[in-house]
Backbone bond lengths (Angstrom), bond angles and torsions (degrees), N, CA, C in turn:
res aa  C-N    CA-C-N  psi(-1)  N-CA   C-N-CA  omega(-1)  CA-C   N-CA-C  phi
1 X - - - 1.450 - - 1.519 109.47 -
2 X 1.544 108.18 161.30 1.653 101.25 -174.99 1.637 96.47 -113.82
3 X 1.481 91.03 152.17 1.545 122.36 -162.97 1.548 86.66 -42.40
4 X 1.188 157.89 -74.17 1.725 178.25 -125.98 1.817 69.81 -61.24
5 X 1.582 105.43 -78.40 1.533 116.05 -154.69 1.752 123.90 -37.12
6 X 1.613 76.72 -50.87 1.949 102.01 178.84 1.528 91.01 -61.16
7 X 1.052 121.77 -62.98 1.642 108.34 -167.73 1.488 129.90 -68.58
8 X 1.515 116.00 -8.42 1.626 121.10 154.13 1.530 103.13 -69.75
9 X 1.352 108.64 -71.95 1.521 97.96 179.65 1.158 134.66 -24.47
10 X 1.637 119.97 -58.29 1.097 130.85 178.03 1.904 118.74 -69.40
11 X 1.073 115.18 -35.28 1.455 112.84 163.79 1.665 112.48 -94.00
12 X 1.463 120.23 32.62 1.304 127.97 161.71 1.543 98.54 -97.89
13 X 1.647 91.27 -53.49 1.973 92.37 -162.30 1.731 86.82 -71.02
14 X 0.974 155.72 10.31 1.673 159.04 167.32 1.720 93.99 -81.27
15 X 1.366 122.92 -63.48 1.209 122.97 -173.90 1.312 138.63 -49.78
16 X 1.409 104.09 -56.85 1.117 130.96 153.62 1.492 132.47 -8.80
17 X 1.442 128.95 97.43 1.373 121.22 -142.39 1.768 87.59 -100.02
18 X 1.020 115.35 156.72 1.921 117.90 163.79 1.220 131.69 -66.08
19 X 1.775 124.40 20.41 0.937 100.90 166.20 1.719 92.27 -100.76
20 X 1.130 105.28 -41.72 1.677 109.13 161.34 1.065 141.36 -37.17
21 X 1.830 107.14 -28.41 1.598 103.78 161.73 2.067 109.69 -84.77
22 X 0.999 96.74 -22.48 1.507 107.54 -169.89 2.186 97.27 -81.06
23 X 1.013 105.26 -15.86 1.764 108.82 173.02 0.921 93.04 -84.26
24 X 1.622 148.55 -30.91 1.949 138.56 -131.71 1.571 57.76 -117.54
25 X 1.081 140.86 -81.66 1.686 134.06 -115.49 1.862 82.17 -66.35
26 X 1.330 105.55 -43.41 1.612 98.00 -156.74 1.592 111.92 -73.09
27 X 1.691 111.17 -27.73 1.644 111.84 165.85 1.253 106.62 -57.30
28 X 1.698 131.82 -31.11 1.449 116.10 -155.51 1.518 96.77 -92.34
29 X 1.601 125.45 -31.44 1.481 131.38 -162.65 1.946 88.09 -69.53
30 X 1.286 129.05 -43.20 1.422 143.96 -152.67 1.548 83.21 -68.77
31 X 1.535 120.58 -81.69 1.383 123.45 -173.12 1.571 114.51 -55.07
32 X 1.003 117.56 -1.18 1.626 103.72 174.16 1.089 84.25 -119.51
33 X 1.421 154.54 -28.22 1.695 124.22 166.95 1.686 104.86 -72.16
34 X 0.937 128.46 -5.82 1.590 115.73 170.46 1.323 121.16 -96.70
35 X 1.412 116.02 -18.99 1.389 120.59 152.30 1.559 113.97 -68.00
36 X 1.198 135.50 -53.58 1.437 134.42 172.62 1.460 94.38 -37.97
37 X 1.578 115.53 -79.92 1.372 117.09 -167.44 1.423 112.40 -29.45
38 X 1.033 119.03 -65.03 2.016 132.80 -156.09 1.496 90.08 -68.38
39 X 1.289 136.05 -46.14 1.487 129.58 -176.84 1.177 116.58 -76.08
40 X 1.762 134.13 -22.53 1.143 128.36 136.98 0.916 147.44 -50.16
41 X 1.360 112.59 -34.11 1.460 118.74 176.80 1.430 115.60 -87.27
42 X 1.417 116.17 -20.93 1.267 124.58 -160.05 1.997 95.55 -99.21
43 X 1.121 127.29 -21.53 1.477 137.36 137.15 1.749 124.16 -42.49
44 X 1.570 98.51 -50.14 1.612 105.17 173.76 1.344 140.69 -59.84
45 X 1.745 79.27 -32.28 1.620 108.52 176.61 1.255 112.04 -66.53
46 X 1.571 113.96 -56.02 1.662 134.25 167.14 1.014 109.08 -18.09
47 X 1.455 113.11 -59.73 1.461 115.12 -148.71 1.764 102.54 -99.66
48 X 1.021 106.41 -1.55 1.516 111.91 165.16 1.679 123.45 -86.13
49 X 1.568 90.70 -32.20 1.727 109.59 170.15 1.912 106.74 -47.36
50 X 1.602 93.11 -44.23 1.460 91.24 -142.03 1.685 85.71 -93.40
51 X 1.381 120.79 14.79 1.720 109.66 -171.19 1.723 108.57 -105.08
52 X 1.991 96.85 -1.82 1.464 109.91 -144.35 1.400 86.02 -78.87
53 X 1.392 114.17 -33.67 1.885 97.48 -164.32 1.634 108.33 -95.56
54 X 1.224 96.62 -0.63 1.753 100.36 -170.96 1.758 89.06 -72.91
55 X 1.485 95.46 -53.20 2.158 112.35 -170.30 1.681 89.24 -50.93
56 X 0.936 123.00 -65.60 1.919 119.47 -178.59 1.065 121.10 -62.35
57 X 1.288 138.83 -11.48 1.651 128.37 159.14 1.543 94.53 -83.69
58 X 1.274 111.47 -46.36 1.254 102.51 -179.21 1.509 126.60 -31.79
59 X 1.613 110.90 -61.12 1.685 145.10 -151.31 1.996 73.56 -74.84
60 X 1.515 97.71 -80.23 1.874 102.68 175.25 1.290 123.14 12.33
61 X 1.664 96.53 -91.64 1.159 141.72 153.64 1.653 112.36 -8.78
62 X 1.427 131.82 -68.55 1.052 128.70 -106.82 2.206 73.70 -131.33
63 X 1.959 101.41 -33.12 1.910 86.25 174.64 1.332 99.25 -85.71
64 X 1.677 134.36 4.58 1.375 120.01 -179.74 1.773 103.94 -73.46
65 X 1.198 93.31 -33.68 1.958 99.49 -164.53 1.229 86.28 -85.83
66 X 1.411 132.63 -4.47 1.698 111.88 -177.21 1.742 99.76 -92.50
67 X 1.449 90.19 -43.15 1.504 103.81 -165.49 2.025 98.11 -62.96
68 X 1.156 119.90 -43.61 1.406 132.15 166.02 1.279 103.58 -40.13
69 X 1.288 131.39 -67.98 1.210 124.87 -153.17 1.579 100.67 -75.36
70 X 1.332 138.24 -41.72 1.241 158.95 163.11 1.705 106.43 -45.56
71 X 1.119 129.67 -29.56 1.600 134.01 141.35 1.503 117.87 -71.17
72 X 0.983 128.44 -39.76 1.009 146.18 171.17 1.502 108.33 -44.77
73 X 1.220 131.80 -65.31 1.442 155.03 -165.25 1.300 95.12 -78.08
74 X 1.539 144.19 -57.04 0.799 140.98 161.90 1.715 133.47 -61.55
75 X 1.378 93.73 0.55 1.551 86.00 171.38 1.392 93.54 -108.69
76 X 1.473 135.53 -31.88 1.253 134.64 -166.45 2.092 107.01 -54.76
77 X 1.694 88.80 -47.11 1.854 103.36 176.51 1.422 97.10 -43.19
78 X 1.340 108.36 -58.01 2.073 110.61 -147.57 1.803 91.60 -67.10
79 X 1.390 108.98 -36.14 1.691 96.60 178.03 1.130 135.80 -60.18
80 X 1.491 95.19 -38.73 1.571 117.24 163.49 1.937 121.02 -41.10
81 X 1.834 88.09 -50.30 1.614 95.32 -164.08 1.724 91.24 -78.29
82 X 1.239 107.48 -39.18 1.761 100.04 -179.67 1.613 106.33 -53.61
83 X 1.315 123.09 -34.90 1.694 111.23 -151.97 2.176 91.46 -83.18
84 X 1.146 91.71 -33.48 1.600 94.36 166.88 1.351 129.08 -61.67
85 X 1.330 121.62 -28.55 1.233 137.45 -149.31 1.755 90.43 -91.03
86 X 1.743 101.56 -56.63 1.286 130.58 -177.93 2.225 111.67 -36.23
87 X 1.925 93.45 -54.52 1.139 113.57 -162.49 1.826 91.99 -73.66
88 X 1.520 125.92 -57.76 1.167 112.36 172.59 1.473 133.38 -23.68
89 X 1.954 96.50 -56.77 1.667 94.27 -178.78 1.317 105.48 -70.59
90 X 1.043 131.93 -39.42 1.555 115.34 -171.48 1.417 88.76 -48.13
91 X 1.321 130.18 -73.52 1.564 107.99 -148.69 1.355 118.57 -55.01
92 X 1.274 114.78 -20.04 1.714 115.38 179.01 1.277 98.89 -77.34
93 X 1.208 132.35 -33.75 1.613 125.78 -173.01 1.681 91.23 -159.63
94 X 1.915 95.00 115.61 1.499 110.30 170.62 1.412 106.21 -81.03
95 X 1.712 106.77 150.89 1.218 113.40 -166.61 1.892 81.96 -76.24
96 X 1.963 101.98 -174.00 1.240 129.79 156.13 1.325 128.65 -148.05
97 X 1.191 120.28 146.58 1.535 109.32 173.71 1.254 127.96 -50.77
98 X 1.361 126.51 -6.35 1.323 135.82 -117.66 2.117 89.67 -123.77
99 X 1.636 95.07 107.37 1.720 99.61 -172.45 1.661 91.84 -68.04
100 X 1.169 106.20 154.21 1.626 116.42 -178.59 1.501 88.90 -128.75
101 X 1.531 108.43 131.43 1.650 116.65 -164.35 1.646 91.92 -136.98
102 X 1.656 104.92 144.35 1.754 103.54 175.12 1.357 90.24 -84.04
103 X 1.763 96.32 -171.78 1.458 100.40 -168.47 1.740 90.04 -124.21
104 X 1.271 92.95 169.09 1.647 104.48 -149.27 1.549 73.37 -105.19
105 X 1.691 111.04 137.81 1.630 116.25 -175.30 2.053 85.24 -100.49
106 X 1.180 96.52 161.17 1.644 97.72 160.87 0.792 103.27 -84.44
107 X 1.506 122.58 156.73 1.570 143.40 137.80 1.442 113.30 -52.03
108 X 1.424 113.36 141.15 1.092 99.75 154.46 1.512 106.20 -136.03
């Protein structure tokens, strides 16, 4: 820098009354807490982006094995009532090995 330069500067920061340095300090403290802020949050967000599909296979995941087991229970009942249902008729009517075939009429 040329000597001219250094010597505005330096009889600027001379000039410079305190409420004016205390406005600069507080614009500069403001913009670097709003940069912190926005890069924090905008990090927080990130990392929430990337948790969203893990949390939904998860959630997915977790009513399939509910919803499964809840089929599950309900198919186990209906087998139940079938294997009963099954054992009744036999006793009203025992099965046999025995194929039962119609009879073939002639043509005429």
């Amino acid at each position: 820098m040329s000597p001219v330069t250094l010597l505005y500067y330096s009889q600027l920061q001379h000039n410079m009354s305190t409420a004016s340095k205390i406005t600069f300090a507080a614009s500069c403290a403001l913009a670097a807490g709003s940069f912190v802020f926005i890069n924090y949050s905008q990090n927080l967000e990130r990392e929430v982006k990337r948790q969203g599909p893990i949390k939904d296979a998860a959630r997915i995941e977790s009513k399939r094995q509910s919803d499964f087991s809840k089929k599950q229970l309900v198919n186990d009942a209906e087998h139940r009532e079938q294997q009963e249902l099954r054992d009744k008729l036999i006793k009203l009517q025992p099965l046999s090995d025995e194929i039962i075939r119609g009879e073939d009429k002639p043509s005429s």
